[in-house]
C-alpha positions as CSV (number, residue, x, y, z in Angstrom):
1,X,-2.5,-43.9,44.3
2,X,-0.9,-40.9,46.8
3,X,-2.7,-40.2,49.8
4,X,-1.5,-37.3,52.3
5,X,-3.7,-37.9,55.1
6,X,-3.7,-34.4,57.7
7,X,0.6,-34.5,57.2
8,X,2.5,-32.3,58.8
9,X,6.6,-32.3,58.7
10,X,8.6,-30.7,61.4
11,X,12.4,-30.4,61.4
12,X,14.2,-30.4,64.1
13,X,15.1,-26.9,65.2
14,X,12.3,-25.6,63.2
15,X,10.0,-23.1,64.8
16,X,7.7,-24.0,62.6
17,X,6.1,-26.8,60.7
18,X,7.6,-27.0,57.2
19,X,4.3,-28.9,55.8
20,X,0.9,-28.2,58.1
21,X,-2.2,-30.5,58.0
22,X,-1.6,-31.9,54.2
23,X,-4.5,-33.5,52.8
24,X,-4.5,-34.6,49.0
25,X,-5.8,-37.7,46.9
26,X,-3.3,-38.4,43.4
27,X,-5.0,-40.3,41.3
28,X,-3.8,-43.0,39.0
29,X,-2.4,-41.2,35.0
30,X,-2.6,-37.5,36.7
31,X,-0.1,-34.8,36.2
32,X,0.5,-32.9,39.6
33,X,2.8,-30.0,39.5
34,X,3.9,-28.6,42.7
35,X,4.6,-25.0,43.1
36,X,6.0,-22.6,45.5
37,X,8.3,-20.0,46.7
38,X,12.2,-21.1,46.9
39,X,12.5,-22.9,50.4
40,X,8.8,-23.4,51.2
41,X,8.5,-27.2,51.7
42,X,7.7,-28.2,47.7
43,X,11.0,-31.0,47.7
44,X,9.8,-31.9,51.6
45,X,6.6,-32.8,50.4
46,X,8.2,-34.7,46.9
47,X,10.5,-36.0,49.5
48,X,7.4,-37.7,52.0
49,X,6.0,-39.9,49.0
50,X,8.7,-42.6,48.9
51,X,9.7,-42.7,52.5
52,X,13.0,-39.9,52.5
53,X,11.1,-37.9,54.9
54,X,11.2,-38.6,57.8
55,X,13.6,-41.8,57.7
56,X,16.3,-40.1,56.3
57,X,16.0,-36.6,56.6
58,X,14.5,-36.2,59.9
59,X,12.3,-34.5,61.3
60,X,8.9,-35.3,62.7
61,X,6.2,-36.8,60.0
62,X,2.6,-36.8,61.7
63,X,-0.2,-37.7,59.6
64,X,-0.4,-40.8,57.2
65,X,1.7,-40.8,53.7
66,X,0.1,-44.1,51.7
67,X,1.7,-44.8,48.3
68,X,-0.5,-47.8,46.6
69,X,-1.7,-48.8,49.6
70,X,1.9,-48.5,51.5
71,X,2.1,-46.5,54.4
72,X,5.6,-44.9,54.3
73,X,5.8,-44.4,58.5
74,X,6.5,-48.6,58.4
75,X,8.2,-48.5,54.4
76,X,11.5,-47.2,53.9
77,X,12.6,-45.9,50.7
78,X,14.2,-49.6,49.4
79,X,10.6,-51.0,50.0
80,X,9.0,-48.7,48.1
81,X,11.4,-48.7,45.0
82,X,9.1,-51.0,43.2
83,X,6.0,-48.9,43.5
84,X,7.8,-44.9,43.3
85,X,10.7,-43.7,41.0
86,X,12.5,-40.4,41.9
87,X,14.5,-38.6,39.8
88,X,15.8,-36.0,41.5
89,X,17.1,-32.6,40.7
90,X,20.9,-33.3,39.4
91,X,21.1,-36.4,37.4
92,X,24.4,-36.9,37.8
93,X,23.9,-37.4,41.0
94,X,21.9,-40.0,40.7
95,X,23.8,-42.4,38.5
96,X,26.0,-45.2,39.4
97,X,27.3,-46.9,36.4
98,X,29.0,-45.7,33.5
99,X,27.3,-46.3,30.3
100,X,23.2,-45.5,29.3
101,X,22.6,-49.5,28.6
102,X,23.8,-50.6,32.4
103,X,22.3,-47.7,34.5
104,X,19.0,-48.4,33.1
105,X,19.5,-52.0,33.9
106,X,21.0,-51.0,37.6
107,X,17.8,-50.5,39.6
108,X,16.4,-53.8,38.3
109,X,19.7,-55.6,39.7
110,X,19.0,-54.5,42.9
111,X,15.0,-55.5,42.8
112,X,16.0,-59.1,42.2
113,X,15.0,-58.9,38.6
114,X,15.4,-62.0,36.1
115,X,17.6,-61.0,33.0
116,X,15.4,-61.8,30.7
117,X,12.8,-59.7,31.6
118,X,16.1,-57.2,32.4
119,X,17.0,-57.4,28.7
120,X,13.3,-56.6,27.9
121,X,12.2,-53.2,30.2
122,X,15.7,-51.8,28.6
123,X,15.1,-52.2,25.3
124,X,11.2,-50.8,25.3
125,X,12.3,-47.8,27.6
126,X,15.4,-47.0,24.9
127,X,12.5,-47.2,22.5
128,X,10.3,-45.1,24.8
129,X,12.4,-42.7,25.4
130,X,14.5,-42.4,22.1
131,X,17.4,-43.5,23.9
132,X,18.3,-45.9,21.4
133,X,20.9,-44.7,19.6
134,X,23.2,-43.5,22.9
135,X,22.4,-46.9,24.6
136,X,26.5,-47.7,24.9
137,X,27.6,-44.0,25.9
138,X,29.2,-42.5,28.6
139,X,26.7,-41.1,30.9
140,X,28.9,-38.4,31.1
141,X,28.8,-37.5,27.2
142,X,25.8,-37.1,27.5
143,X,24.0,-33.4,27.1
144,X,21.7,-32.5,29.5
145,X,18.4,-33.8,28.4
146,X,19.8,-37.0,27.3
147,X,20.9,-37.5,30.8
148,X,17.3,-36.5,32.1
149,X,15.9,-38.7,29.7
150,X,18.3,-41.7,30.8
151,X,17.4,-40.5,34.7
152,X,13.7,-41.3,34.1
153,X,14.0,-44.2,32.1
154,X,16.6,-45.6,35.1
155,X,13.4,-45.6,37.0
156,X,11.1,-46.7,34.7
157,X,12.8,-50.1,33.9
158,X,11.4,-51.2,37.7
159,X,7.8,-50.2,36.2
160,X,6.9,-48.0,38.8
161,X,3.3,-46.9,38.8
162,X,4.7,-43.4,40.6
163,X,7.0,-40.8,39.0
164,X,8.2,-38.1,41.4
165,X,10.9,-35.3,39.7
166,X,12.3,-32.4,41.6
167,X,13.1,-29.3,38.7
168,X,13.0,-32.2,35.9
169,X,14.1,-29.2,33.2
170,X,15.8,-25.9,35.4
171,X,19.6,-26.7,34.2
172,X,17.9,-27.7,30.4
173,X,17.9,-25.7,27.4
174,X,14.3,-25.1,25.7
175,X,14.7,-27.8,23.0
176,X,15.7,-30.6,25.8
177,X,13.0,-29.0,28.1
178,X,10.7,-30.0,25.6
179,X,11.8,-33.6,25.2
180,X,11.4,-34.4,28.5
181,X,7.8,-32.7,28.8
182,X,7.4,-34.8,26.4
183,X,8.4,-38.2,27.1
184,X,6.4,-37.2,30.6
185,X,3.2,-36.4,28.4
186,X,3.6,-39.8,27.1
187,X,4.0,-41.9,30.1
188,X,0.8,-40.4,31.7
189,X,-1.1,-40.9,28.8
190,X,0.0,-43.9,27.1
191,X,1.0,-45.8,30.3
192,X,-1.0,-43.8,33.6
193,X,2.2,-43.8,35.2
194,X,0.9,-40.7,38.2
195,X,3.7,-37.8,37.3
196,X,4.4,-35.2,40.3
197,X,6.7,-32.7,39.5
198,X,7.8,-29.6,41.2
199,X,9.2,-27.4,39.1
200,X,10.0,-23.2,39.2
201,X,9.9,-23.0,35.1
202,X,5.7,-22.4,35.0
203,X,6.2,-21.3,31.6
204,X,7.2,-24.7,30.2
205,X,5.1,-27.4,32.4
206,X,1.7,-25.6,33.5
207,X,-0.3,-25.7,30.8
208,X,0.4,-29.9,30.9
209,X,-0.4,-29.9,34.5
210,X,-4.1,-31.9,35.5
211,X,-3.4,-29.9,39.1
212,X,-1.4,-27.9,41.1
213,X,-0.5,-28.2,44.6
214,X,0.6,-24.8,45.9
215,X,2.8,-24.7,49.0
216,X,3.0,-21.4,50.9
217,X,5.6,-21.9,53.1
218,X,5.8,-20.0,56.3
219,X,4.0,-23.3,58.7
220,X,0.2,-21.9,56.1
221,X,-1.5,-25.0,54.5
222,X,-1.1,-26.4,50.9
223,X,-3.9,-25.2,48.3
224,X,-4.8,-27.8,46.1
225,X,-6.6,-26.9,42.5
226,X,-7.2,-26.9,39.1
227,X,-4.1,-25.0,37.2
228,X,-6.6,-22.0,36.0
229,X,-8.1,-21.8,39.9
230,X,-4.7,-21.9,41.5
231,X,-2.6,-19.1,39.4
232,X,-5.7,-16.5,39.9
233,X,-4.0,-15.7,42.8
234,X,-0.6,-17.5,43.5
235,X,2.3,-14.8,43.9
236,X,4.2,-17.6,42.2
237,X,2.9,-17.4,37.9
238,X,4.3,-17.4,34.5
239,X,4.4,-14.7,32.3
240,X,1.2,-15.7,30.4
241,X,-0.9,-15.8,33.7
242,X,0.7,-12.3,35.0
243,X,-0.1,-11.1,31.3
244,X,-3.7,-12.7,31.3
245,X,-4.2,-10.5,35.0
246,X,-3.2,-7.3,33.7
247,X,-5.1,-7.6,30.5
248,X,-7.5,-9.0,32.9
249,X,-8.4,-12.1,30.7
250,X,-10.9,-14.8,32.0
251,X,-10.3,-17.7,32.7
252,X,-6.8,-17.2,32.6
253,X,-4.8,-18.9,30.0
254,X,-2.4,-21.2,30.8
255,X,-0.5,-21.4,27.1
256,X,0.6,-19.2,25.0
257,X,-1.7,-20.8,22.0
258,X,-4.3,-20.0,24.7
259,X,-3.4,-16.5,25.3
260,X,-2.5,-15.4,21.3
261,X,-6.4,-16.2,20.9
262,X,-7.8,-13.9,23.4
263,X,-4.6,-11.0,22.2
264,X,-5.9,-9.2,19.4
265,X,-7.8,-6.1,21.2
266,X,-4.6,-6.0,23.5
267,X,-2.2,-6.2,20.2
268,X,-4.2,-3.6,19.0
269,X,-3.6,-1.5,21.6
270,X,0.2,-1.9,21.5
271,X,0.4,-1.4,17.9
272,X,-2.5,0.7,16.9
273,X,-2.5,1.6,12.9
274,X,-0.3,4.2,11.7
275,X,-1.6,7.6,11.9
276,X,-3.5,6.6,15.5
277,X,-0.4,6.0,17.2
278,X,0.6,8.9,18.8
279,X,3.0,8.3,21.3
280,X,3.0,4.8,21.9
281,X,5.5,2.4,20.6
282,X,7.3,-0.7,21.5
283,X,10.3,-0.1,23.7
284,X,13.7,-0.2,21.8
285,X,15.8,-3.2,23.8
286,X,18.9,-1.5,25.9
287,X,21.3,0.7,24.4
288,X,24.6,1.3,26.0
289,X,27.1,4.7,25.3
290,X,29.2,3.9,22.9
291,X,31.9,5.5,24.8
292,X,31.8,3.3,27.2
293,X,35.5,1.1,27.9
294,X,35.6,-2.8,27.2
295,X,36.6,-4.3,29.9
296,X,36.2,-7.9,28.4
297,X,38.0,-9.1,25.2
298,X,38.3,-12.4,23.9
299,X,40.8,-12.9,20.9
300,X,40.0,-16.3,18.4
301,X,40.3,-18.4,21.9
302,X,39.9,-22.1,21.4
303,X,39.5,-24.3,24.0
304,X,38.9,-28.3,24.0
305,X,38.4,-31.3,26.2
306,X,41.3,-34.0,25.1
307,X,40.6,-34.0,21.6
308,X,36.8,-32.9,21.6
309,X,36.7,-28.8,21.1
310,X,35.0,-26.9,23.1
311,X,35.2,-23.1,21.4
312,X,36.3,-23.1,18.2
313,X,37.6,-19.5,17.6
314,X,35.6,-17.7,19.8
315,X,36.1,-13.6,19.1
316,X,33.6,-11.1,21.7
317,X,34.3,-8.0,23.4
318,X,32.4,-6.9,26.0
319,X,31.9,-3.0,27.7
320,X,31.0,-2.0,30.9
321,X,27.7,-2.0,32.1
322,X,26.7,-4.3,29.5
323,X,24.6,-7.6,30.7
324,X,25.1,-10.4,28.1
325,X,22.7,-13.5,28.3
326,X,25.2,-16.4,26.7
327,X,22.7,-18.5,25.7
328,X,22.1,-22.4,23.7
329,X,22.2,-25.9,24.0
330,X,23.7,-28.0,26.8
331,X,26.9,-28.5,25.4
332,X,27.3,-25.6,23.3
333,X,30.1,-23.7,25.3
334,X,29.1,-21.5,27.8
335,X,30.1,-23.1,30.8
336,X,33.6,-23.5,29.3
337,X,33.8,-19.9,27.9
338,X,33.3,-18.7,31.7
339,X,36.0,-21.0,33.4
340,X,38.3,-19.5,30.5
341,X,37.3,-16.0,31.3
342,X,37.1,-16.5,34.8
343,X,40.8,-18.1,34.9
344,X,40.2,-21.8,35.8
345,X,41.5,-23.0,32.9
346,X,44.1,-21.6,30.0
347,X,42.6,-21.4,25.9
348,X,44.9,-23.7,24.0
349,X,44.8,-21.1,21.2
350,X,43.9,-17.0,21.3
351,X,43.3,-14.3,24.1
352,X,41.2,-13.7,26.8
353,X,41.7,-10.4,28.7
354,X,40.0,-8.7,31.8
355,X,40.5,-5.0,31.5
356,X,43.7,-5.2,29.8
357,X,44.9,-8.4,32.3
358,X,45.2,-12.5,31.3
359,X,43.0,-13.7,34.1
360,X,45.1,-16.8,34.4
361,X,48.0,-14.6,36.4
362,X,45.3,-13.3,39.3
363,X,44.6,-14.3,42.4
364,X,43.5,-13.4,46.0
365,X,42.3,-10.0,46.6
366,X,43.1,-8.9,43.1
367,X,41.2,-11.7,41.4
368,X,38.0,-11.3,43.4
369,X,38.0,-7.5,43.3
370,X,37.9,-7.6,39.1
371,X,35.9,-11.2,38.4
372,X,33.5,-12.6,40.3
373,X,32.0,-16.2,39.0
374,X,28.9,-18.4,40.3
375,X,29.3,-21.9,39.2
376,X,26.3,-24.1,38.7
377,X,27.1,-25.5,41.4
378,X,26.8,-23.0,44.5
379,X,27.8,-25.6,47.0
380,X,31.2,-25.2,45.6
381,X,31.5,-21.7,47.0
382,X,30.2,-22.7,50.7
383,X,32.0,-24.4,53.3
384,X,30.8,-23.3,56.5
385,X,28.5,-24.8,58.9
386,X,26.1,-21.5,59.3
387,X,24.8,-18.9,57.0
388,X,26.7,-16.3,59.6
389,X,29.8,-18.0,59.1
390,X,29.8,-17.4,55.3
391,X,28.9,-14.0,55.6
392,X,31.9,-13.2,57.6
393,X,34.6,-14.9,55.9
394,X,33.3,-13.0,52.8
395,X,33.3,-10.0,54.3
396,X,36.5,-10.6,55.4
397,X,38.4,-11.5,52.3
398,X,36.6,-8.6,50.4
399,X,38.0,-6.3,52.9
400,X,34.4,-5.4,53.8
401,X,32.5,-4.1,56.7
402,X,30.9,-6.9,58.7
403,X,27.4,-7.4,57.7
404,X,28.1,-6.5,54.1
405,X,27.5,-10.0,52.7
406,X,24.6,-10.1,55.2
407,X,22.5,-7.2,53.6
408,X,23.3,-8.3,49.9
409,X,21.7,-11.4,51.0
410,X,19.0,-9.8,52.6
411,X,18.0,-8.0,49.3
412,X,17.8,-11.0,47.2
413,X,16.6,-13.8,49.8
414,X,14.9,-12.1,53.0
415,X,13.7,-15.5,54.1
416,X,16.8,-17.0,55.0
417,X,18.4,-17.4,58.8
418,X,21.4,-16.3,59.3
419,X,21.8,-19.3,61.9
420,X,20.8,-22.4,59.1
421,X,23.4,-24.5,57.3
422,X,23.9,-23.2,54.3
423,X,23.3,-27.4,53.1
424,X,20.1,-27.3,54.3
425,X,18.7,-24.7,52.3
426,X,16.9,-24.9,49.5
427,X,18.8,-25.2,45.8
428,X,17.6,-21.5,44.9
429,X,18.9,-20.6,48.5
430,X,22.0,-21.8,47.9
431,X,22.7,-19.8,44.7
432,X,21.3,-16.4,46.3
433,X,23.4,-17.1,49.8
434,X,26.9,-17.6,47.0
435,X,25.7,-14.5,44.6
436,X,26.2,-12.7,47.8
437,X,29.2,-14.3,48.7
438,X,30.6,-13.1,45.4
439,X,28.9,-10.0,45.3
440,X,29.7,-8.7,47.8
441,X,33.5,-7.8,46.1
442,X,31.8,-5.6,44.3
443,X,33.8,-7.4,41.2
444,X,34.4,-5.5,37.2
445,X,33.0,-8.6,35.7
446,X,30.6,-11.0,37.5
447,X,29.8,-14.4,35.6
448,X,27.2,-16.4,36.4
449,X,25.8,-19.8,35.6
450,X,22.6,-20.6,35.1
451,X,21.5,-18.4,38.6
452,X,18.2,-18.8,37.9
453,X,18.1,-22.7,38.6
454,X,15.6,-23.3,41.8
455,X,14.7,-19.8,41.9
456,X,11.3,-18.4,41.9
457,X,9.4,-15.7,39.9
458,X,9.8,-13.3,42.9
459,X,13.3,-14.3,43.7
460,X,14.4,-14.4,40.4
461,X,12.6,-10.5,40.0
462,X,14.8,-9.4,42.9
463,X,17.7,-10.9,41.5
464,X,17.5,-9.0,37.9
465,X,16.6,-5.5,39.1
466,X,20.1,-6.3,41.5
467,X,21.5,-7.0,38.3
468,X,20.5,-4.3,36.2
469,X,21.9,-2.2,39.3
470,X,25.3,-3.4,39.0
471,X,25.4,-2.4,35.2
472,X,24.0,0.9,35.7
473,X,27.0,1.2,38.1
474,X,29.6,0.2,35.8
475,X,29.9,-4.1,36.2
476,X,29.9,-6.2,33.4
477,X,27.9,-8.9,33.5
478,X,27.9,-12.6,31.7
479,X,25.3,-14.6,32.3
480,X,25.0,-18.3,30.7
481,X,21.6,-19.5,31.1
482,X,18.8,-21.4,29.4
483,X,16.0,-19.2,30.9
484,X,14.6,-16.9,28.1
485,X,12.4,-15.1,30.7
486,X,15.8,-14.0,32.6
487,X,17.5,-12.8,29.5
488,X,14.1,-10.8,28.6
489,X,14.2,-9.4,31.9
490,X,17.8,-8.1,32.0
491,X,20.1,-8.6,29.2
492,X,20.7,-5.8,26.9
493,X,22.6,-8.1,24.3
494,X,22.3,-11.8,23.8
495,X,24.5,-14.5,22.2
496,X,24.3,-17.6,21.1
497,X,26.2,-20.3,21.1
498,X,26.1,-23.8,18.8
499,X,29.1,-26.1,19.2
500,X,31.5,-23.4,20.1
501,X,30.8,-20.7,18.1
502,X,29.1,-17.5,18.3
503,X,26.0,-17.6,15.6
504,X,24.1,-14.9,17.0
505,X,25.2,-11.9,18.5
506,X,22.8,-8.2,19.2
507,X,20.5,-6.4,21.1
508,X,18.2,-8.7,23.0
509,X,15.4,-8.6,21.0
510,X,17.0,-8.5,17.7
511,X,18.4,-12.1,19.0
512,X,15.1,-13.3,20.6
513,X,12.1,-12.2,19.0
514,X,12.2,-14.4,16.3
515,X,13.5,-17.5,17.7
516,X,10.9,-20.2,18.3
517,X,13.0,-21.2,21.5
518,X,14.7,-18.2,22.6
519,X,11.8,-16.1,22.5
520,X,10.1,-15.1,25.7
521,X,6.2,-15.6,26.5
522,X,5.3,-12.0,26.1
523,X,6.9,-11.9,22.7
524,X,4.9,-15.2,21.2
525,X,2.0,-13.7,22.5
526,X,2.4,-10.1,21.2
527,X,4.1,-10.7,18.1
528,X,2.4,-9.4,14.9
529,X,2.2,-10.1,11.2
530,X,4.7,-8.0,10.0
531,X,7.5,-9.1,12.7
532,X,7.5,-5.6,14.3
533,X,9.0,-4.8,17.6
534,X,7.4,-6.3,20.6
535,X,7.6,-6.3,24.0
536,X,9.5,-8.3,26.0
537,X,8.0,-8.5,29.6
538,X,4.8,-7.8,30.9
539,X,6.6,-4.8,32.7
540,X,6.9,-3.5,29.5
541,X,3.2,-4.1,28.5
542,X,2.1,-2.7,31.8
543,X,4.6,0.4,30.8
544,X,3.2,0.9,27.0
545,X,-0.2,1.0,28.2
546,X,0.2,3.1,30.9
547,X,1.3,5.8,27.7
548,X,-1.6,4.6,26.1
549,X,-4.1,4.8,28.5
């Protein structure tokens, strides 16, 4: 169905290859996921199977990319439409109408399509999708997996017999995740539509993958494998596989029904039987001294979009050195409750206050030196043409030394040139190249949104030890994020959020542990009988049995 034939891709300006010698058969009805380190060729390589490389990025494609039979050096994109659907990874960005009904429709408008076969696709793909009952709404009231969900079936309704999706679930939350693994389970098994997917959430897609194409990055060849062959030594792997290597499983388990089979002797160890226990116990989440000042306080604030509310009364007070994983569903409130803390926009009812100030009345130097925010979207923070460039003007308007922004960057993403456009980086790029922008303020409160979207295991590692860094030193930090691995990692307090109100609130794994959705790997795995404490992380299991011996 896909065949890479010895491909290698070159940008221009590169001083080396971003794809070397590809070879790799897809057959018809598989599920390929595509792994990698932020930046190391994974969308290049999505990006070759419909024709986008190299006739609209650039570059230099040698090699032969055949799609059904199509070779994409003498196919554009628009002559391959019919035979490969890409959804890519903002849907927003990819719609072009208004309502659900007419952007599925769209793409079969522009094939030529006759409408009553139009009429037809729609209706079995709102069926196939559960789309049904949202067929006349705005795209944009959509939440996020419903938009996902309407993004696939938009290609769909041209009955391609190729799906390609660039981080189909990294901005959802774990229930939408799950819908759309779902309706993708179903189209390469009830239909053998050929699914490729790159994607840095392993924890949620893996264990449905048939292969996995890893790409190294760094001009080294692709490794191509069965999911158990590739993560026995990939540096990019889920907590289950980096919990199956230290317990030193084998084969490794790629789910976590897998792994709870093969956990007993390591349970045991963990939580040996009263009396045998000596020293070793589960680690108690994060505690903070209660001494500490609040620096954020938020006072019955409402907030609403025209006549849809948006918090509904939302009271929290926050202290220093305290990192707080807002978490929920798309649409529950976070995003809003961090423009309102952050300033952008007023509460129509109660107070927000950043220590002791309405946020609302800063700006300039006085704003960026207390609160810091990363929006979802990081291009919104970049408008210069060079890495360099935005190093200095952040320097500069934190009344830094020069270089500052440069070595913050350099902690979180080594990899990147100081000399590249900052819009030719990779997604996960992007956000670590802005965290530095903001960072580098050295800001009381720093908000973030969703900052682990495109980022890898090993990136996203670098970025929580920062983060725990700037909370021993004093910050407060909000982070709004969907990604329960994250929030394991480095929140000492999460809380959730349903329709704009707080319905959780404690220590992280008071909050998580027994949450089917919020609960990290580690936990599900681990978790015992009696609901005792658990760890979180596999540095926590490597910790507790390192006391244990």
């Amino acid at each position: 169905m896909v065949d890479f034939a010895s491909v290698t891709v070159t940008y221009s300006g590169a001083v080396q290859p971003t794809l070397l010698d590809v070879n790799l058969q897809i057959d018809e009805g598989e599920l390929v996921l595509v792994v990698g380190e932020t930046g190391s060729g994974k969308t290049t390589l999505l990006r070759a199977i419909n024709g986008l490389v190299p006739h609209f990025t650039g570059g230099t494609l040698a090699g032969r990319v055949t799609v059904a039979g199509r070779d994409t050096s003498t196919h554009r994109p628009r002559d391959l439409a019919d035979v490969v659907g890409v959804v890519p990874q903002d849907p927003l960005s990819s719609f072009v109408t208004d309502t659900v009904e007419e952007e599925l429709a769209y793409g079969m408008e522009c094939l030529g399509i006759l409408p009553d076969v139009m009429r037809r696709r729609v209706e079995e793909t709102l069926d196939l999708l559960g789309l049904a009952d949202v067929r006349n709404r705005p795209l944009l009231s959509l939440s996020g997996g419903q938009r996902q969900r309407v993004a696939i079936g938009a290609v769909l309704t041209s009955h391609p017999r190729v799906l390609v999706l660039d981080e189909p679930t990294s901005a959802l939350d774990p229930g939408a995740a799950e819908e759309v693994l779902s309706t993708l389970q179903r189209l390469v098994h009830d239909l053998g539509i050929t699914v490729i997917l790159a994607e840095h959430r392993l924890e949620r897609v893996l264990e449905y993958a048939d292969r996995v194409v890893h790409v190294p990055g760094a001009g080294r060849p692709v490794i191509v494998g069965s999911p158990q062959d590739i993560m026995a030594t990939s540096p990019v792997a889920p907590p289950v596989v980096r919990l199956g290597r230290l317990a030193g499983w084998s084969p490794l388990p790629m789910s976590v029904r897998d792994a709870r089979r093969r956990a007993p002797a390591l349970r045991e160890r963990l939580h040996p039987p009263a009396g045998a226990r000596g020293n070793v116990r589960s680690p108690s989440p994060p505690s903070l001294d209660s001494g500490r000042d609040c620096v954020i306080s938020i006072d019955r604030t409402r907030a609403s979009y025209g006549h849809v509310p948006a918090l509904r009364g939302i009271t929290l007070d926050i202290a220093q050195g305290e990192v707080i994983a807002l978490m929920g569903r798309n649409g529950a409130g976070k995003s809003t409750l961090l423009s309102t803390l952050v300033g952008l926009r007023r509460p129509d009812a109660g107070t927000v206050r950043i220590d002791g100030v309405d946020p609302a009345t800063m700006t300039g130097p006085r704003l960026i030196g207390r609160i810091g925010l990363v929006p979802q979207d990081s291009s919104d923070l970049l408008t210069r043409d060079s890495v360099a460039e935005e190093c200095t003007d952040a320097d500069r308007d934190a009344g830094m030394p020069h270089g500052s922004t440069q070595d913050l960057l350099a902690r979180i993403a080594p990899e990147i040139s100081a000399q590249t456009h900052p819009r030719d980086l990779s997604e996960g790029q992007r956000l670590a190249l802005a965290l530095s922008v903001v960072l580098v303020a050295s800001p009381l409160v720093l908000l973030l949104d969703e900052p682990t979207r495109g980022l890898d295991y090993p990136t996203k590692e670098r970025l929580s030890a920062l983060l725990r860094d700037l909370a021993a030193s004093g910050h407060a930090i909000v982070i709004a994020t969907h990604d329960v691995e994250l929030a394991a990692e480095t929140a000492t307090r999460v809380v959730v959020l349903a329709d704009g109100e707080i319905v959780a609130d404690g220590p992280t794994a008071h909050v998580v542990i027994g949450s089917p959705l919020f609960a990290p790997q580690v936990a599900k795995i681990l978790a015992t009988a009696d609901g005792g404490d658990v760890p979180l992380t596999v540095a926590a299991v490597r910790d507790l049995l390192a006391v244990s011996g």
